[in-house]
C-alpha positions in Angstrom: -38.9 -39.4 -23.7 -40.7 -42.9 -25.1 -38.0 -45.7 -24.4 -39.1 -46.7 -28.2 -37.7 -43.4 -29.7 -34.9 -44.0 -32.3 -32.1 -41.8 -32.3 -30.0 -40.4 -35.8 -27.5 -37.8 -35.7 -25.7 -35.6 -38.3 -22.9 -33.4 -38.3 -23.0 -30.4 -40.3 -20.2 -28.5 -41.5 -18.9 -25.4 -41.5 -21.6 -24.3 -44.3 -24.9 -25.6 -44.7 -26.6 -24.5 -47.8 -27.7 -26.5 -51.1 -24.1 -29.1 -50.9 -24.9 -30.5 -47.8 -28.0 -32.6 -49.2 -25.5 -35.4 -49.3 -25.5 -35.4 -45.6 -29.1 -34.9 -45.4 -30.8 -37.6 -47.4 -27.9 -40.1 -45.8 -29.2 -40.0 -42.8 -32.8 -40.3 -44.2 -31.6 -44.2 -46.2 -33.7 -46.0 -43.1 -37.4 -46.3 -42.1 -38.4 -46.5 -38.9 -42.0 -47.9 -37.3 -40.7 -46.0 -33.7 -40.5 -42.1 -33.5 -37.5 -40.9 -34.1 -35.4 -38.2 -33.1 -32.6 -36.3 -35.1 -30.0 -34.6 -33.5 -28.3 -32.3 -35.7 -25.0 -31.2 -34.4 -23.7 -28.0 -35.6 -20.8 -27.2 -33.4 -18.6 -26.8 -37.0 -21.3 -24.8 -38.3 -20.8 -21.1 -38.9 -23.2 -19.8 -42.2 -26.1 -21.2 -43.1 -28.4 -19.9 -46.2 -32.2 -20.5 -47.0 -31.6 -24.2 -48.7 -29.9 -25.2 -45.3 -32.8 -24.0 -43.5 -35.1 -25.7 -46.4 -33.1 -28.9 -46.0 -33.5 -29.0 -42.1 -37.0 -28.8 -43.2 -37.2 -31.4 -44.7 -36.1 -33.6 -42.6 -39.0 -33.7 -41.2 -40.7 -35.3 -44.6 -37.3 -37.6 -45.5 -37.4 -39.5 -42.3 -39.7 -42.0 -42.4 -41.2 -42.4 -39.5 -44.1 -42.1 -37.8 -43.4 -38.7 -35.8 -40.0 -36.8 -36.0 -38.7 -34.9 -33.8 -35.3 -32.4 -34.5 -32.8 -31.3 -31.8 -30.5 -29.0 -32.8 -27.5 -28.8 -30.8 -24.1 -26.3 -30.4 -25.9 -23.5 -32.2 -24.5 -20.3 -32.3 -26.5 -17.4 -32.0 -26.4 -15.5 -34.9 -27.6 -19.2 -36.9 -29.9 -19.4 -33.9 -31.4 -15.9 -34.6 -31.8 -17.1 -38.1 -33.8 -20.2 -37.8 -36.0 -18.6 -35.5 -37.0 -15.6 -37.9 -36.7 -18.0 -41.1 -38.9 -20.5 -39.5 -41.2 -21.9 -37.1 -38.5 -22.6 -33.9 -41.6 -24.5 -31.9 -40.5 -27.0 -34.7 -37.2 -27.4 -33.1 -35.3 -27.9 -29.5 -32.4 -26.1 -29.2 -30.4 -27.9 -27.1 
């Protein structure tokens, strides 16, 4: 991992759908000149629709930075299962 990486986190909630932007674009207030790294916990997290997977997408356009790179960590499987058929996974580490 490049000693210059930058690391954010956020916590998601229980649901992640279309009222979680809040928690989204706060994360996404800074820019960054290093890469950075988002770790999005989602040990609470137990449903997830389409606009949470759209908004974990977008993360990768909101950070501003030069690369991004999203860890998502304390997934279930079922949400798991979903973000790997609703998207590309290679996008994300599960960690």
């Amino acid at each position: 991992e490049p000693a210059s990486r930058k690391h954010l986190t956020i916590q998601l909630g229980e649901h992640c759908d279309y009222r979680s932007i809040h928690s989204f674009r706060a994360l996404c207030r800074e820019s960054s000149d290093q890469e950075v790294e988002v770790i999005v916990d989602m040990k609470r997290t137990s449903y997830m629709d389409s606009s949470g997977v759209a908004l974990l997408h977008c993360l990768f356009h909101w950070v501003r930075a030069p690369k991004v790179h999203i860890c998502i960590l304390n997934c279930n499987q079922s949400l798991k299962a979903l973000l790997s058929k609703a998207c590309h996974s290679e996008k994300f580490t599960f960690i």
